[in-house]
C-alpha positions as CSV (number, residue, x, y, z in Angstrom):
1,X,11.1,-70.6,-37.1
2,X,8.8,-72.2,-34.1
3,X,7.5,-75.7,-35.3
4,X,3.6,-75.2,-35.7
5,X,2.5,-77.6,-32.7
6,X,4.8,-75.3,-30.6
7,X,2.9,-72.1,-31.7
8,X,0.1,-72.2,-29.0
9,X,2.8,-73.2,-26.0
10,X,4.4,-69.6,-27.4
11,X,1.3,-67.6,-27.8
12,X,0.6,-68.7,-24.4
13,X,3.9,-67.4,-23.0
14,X,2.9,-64.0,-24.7
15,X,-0.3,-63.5,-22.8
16,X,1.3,-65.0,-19.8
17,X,4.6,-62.7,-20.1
18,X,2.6,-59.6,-21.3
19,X,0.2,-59.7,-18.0
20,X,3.3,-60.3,-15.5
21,X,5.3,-57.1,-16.6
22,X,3.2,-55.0,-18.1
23,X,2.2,-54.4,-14.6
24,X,5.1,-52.4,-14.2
25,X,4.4,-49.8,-16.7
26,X,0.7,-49.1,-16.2
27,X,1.5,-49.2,-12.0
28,X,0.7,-45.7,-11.9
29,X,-2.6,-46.1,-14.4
30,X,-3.8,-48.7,-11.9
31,X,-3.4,-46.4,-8.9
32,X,-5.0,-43.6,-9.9
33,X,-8.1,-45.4,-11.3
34,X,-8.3,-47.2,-8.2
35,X,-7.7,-44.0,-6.0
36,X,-4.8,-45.7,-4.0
37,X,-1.2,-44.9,-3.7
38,X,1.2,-46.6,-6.2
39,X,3.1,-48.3,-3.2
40,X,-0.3,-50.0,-2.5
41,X,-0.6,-51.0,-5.9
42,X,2.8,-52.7,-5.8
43,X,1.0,-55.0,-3.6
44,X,-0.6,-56.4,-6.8
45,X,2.9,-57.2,-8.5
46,X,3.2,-59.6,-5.2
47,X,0.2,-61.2,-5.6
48,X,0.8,-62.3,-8.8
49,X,3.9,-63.6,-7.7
50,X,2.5,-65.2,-5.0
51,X,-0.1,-66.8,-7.1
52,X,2.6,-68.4,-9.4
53,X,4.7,-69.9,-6.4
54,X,1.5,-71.4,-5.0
55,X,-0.4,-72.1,-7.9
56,X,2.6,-74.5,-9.9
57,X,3.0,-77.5,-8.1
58,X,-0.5,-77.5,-6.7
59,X,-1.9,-77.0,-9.9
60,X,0.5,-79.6,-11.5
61,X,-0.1,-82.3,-8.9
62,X,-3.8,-81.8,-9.1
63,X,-4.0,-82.7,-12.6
64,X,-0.6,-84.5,-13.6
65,X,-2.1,-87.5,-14.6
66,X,-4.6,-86.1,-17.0
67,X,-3.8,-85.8,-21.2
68,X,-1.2,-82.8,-20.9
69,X,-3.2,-81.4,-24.2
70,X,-6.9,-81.2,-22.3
71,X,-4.7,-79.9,-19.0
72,X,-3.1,-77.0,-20.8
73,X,-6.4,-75.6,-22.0
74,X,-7.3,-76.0,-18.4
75,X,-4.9,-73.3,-17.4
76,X,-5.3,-71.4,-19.8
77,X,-9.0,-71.4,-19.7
78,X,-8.4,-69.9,-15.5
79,X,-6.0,-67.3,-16.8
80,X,-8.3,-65.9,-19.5
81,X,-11.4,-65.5,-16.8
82,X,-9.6,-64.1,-14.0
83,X,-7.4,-61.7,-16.3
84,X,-11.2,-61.1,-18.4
85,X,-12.1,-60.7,-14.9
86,X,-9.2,-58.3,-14.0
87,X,-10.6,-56.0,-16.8
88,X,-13.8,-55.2,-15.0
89,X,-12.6,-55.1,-10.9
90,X,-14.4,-52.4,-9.2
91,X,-12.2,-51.9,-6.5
92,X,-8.4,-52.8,-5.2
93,X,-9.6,-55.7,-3.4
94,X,-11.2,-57.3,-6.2
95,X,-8.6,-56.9,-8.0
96,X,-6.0,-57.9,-5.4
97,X,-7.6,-61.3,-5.1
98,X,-7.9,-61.9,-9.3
99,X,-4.0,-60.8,-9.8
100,X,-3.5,-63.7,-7.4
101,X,-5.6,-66.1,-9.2
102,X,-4.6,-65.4,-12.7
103,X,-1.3,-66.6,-11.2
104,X,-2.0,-69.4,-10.3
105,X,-2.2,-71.3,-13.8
106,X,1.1,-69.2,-14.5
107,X,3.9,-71.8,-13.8
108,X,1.2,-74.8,-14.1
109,X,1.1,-73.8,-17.7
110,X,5.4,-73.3,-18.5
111,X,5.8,-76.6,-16.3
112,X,3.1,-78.6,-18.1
113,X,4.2,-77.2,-21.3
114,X,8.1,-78.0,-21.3
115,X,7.0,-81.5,-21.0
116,X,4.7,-81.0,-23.9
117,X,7.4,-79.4,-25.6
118,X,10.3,-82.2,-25.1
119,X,7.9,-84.9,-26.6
120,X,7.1,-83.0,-29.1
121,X,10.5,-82.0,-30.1
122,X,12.6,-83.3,-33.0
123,X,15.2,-86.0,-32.0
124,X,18.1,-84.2,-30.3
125,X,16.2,-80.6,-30.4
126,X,14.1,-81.0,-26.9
127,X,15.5,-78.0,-25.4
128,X,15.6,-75.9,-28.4
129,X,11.6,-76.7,-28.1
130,X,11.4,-75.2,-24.7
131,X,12.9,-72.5,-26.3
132,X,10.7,-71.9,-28.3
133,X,8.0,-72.0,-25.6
134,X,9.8,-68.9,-23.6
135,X,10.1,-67.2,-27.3
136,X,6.6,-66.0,-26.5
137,X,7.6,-64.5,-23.0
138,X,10.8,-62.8,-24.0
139,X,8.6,-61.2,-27.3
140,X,5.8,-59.7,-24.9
141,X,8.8,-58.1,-23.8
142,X,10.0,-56.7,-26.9
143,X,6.0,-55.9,-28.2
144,X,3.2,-56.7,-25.4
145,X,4.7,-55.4,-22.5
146,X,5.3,-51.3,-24.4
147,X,2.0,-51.8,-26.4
148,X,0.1,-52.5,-23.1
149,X,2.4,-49.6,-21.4
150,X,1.2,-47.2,-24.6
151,X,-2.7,-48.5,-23.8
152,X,-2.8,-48.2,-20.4
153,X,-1.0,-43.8,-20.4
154,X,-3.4,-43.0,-23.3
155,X,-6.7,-45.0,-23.1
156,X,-7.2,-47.3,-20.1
157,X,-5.4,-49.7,-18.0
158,X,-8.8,-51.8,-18.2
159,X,-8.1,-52.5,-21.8
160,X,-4.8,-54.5,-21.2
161,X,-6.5,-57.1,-19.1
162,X,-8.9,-57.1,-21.7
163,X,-6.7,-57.9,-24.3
164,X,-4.4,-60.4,-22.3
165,X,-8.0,-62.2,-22.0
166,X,-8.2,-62.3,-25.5
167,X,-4.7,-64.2,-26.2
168,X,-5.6,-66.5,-23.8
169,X,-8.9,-67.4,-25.9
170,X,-6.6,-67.7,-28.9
171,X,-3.9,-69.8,-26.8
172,X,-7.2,-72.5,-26.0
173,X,-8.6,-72.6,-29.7
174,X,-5.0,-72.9,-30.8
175,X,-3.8,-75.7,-28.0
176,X,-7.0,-77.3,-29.6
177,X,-6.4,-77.6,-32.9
178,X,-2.8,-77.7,-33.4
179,X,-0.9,-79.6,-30.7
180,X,-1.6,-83.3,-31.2
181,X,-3.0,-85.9,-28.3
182,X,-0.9,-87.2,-25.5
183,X,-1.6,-89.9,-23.8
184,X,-1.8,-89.1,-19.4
185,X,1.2,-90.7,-18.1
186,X,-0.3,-93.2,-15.7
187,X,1.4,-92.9,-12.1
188,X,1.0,-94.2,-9.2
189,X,-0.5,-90.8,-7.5
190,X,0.1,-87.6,-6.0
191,X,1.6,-89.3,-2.6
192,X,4.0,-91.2,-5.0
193,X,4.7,-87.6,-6.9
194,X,5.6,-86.4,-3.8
195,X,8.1,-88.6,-3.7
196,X,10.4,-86.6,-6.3
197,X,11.2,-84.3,-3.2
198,X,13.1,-86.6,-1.9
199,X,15.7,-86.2,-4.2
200,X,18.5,-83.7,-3.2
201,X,19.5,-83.3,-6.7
202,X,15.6,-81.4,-7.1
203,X,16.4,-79.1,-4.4
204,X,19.7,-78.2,-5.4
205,X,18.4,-77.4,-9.1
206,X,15.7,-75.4,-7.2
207,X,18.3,-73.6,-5.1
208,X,20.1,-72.4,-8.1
209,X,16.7,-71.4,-9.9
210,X,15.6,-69.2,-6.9
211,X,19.2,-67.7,-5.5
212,X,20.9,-67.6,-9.5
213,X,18.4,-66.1,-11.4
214,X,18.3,-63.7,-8.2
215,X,20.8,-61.9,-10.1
216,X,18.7,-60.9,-12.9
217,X,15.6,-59.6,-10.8
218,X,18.4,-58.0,-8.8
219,X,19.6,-56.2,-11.8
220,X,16.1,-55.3,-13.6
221,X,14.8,-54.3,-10.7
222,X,16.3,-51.2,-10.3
223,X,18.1,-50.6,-13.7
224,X,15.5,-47.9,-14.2
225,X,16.6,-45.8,-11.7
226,X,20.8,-46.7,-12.5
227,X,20.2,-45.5,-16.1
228,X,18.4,-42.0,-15.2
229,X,20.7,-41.4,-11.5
230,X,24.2,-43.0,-12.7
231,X,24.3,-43.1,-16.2
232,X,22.6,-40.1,-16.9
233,X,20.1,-41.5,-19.3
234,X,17.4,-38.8,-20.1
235,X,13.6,-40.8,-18.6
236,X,12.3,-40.8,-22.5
237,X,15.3,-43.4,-22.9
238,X,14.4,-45.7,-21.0
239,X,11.5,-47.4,-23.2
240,X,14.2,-48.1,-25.7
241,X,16.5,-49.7,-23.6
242,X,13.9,-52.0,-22.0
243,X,13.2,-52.9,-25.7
244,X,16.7,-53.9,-26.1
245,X,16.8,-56.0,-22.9
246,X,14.1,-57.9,-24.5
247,X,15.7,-57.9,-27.8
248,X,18.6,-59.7,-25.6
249,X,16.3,-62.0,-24.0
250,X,14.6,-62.7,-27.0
251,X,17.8,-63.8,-28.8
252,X,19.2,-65.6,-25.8
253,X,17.1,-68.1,-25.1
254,X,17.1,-69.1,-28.7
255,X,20.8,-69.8,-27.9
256,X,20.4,-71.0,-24.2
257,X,18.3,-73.9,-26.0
258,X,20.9,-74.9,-28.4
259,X,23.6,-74.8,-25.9
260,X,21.4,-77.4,-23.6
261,X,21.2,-79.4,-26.4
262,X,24.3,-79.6,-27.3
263,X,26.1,-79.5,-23.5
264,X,24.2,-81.2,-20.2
265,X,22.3,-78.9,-18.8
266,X,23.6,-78.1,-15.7
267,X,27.2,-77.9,-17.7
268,X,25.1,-74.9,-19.5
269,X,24.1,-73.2,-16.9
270,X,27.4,-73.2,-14.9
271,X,28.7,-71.5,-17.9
272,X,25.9,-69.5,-18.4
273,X,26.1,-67.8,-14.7
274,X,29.9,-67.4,-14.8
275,X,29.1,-65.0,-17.9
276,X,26.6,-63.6,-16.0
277,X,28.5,-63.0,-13.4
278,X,31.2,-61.3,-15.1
279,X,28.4,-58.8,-17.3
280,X,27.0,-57.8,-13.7
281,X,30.4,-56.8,-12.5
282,X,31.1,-54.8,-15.9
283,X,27.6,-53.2,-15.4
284,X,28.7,-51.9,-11.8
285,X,32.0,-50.7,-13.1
286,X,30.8,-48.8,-16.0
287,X,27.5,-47.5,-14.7
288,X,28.9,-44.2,-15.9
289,X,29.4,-44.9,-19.5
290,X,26.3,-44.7,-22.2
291,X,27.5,-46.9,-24.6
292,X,28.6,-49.7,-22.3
293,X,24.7,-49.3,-21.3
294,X,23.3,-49.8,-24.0
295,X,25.4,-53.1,-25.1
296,X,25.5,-54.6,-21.8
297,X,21.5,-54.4,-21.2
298,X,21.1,-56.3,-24.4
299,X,23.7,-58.7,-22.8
300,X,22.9,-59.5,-19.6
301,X,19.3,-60.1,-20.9
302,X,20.5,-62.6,-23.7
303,X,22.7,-64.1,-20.9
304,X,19.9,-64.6,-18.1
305,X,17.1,-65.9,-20.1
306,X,19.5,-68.2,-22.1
307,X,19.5,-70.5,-18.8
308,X,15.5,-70.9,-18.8
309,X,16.0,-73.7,-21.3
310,X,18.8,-75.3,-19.1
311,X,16.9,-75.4,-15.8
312,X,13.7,-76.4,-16.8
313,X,15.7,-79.1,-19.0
314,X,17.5,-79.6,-15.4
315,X,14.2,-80.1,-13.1
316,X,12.8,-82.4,-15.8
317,X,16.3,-84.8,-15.7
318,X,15.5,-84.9,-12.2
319,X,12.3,-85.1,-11.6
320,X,11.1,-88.2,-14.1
321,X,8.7,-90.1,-11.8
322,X,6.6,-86.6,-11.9
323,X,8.2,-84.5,-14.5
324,X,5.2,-82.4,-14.8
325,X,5.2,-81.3,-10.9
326,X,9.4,-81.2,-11.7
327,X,9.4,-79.0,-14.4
328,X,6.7,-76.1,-13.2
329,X,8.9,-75.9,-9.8
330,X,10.6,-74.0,-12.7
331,X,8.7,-70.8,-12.4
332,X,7.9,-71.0,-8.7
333,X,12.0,-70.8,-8.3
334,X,12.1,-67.9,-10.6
335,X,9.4,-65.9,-8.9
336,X,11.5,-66.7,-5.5
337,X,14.0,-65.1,-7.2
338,X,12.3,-62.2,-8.3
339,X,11.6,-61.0,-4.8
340,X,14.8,-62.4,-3.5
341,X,16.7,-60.4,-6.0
342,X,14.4,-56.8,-5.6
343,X,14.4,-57.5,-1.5
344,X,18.4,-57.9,-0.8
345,X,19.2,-55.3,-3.9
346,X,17.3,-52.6,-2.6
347,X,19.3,-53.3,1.1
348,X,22.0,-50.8,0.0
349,X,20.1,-48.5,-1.4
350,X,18.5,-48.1,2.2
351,X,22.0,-47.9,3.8
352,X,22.7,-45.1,1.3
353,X,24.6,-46.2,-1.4
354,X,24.3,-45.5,-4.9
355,X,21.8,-46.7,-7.6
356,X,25.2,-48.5,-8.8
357,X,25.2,-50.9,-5.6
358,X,22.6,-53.3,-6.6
359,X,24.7,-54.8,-9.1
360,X,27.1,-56.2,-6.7
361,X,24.1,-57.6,-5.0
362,X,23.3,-58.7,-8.6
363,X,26.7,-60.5,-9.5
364,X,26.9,-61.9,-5.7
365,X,23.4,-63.5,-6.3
366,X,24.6,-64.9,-9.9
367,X,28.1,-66.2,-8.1
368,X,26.0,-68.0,-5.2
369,X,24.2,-69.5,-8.1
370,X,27.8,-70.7,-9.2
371,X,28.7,-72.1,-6.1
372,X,25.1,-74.4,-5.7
373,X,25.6,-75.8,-9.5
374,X,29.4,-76.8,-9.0
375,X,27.8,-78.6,-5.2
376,X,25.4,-80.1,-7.7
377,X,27.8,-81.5,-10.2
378,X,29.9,-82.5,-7.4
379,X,26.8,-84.5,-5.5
380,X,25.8,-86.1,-9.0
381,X,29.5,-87.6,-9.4
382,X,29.6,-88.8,-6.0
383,X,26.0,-90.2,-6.7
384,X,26.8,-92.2,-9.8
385,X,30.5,-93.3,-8.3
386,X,28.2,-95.1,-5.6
387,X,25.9,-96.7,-8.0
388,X,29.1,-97.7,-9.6
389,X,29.8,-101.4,-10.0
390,X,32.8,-102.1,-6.9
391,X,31.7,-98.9,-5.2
């Protein structure tokens, strides 16, 4: 059960989820309303994604040091107008240039509202607040993301926007009325902010956002194609299993914030891409087999969106002079690894190789992420060792 003063940060993540991937599904829609190919239209996936990298920490550090309450609505007052706006492009290049500004207030928002969400949180429960926060993106998954799909094929892809417009209106009223005041954190200023990237610690939680969760774009990126080529999947199943890889993600990352609340973070996430690690690797090896499909699409999405409350938990532990600008570096790194992940998995499918080989790319990606989070916990014991009284 979401605590109430949670409720808008989740709603929020259901318009803001719903927009990014129902993009996928209604691709086609787009394309032939707009009269351009559906590779061209792919170009507005990118400028989302573009818009969410840019838009995070410049967003953030703009307006870190105003009441988190007041900066939320903010956000979510751009993302209703340009999606609003989105609904009523005449033309690709309109509409090229709004996807990218409805990003922009994408990974503002998450990284504003995981602070929110931690100082709103029970004693002991912070990241299982986050949680809840990212409940609202995994569910537009499980509802938003088929439902806009099911709009888009049988009325009109203008709709959607329309509608993600309207959840954003309802995410302001609610962020309004239900989460209570918070004070601005008075800082010294944006040059001081800055000052966070200084620590290596920050990087190295970045590097394991952008190259770990690599693994998951790496996976969903082409798992379309792996269930109807490899495992034989007839196309009409493939609705139904994206259901149950939001299912998973739903479900983990109700468990991903228990486990960072009851384990250090990073501790978490180390355990969390060994498992994912070893899924990937079982995906590649029984590509062939139905069954093993449908159980491990459930688990590999449980296991990758179970470390979202770990790492922004993560960038937030390391980022406290500007947790704000910390914690929405959060999305930006995922985003990095969304076209890291679809870039070096579709490599072997140029050389040749089967709809199988991304996997490996997959699991290589997750193990990298392994490798940076074990150089992390290493650097963090040498750090305190020195700080160490006798050192």
């Amino acid at each position: 059960m979401i605590k109430k003063s949670l409720a808008p940060l989740a709603l929020g993540g259901f318009g803001i989820g719903m927009t990014e991937f129902v993009m996928m599904g209604i691709l086609p829609d787009i394309a032939g309303g707009l009269s351009i190919s559906i590779p061209q239209a792919g170009y507005l996936i990118s400028a989302y994604a573009v818009g969410v990298v840019v838009g995070a920490p410049t967003l953030v550090s703009m307006m870190s040091h105003r009441p988190p309450r007041s900066v939320l609505v903010w956000f979510m007052l751009m993302f209703t107008v340009f999606n609003a706006l989105s609904a009523f492009a005449p033309n690709f290049g309109s509409l090229l240039l709004l996807r990218f500004l409805a990003g922009l207030p994408h990974g503002a928002f998450f990284g504003v509202g995981a602070v929110v969400a931690t100082r709103l949180a029970d004693k002991g429960k912070a990241a299982a607040a986050v949680a809840s926060m990212f409940t609202g993106l995994t569910l537009a998954n499980v509802i938003g993301v088929p439902a806009g799909t099911w709009l888009g094929h049988n009325m009109s892809w203008r709709i959607v926007f329309a509608i993600v417009a309207a959840i954003g209106l309802a995410t302001m009223v609610m962020l309004h009325r239900v989460v209570p005041y918070i004070a601005a954190t008075k800082g010294p200023g944006l040059a001081q902010d800055l000052r966070i990237f200084r620590n290596p610690s920050l990087w190295l939680a970045l590097a394991i956002t952008s190259i770990g969760t690599g693994g998951l774009f790496a996976w969903l990126s082409y798992i379309a194609p792996l269930l109807t080529e490899v495992t034989r999947f007839h196309a009409n199943t493939i609705p139904l299993i994206m259901t149950i890889v939001g299912v998973g993600m739903t479900v983990g990352v109700t468990l991903g914030g228990r486990l960072a609340d009851s384990v250090a973070p990073l501790r978490a996430i180390i355990i969390l891409l060994i498992t994912l690690v070893a899924l990937l690797c079982l995906n590649g090896l029984l590509a062939h087999s139905q069954p093993a499909m449908f159980v491990l699409s459930f688990a590999i999405g449980a296991n990758a969106m179970a470390l979202g409350p770990s790492i922004q938990m993560l960038l937030i532990e390391h980022s406290r002079e500007a947790e704000m600008l910390g914690s929405s570096l959060g999305q930006s790194g995922f985003n990095i690894g969304n076209a890291t992940g679809a870039f070096l998995g579709g490599i072997p499918l140029t050389l040749g190789y089967s709809y199988a080989s991304p996997q490996w790319v997959a699991a290589a990606l997750a193990l990298c992420g392994v490798g940076l989070a074990l150089a992390m916990l290493l650097h963090n014991r040498r750090a305190v060792g020195m700080l160490a009284p006798g050192a």
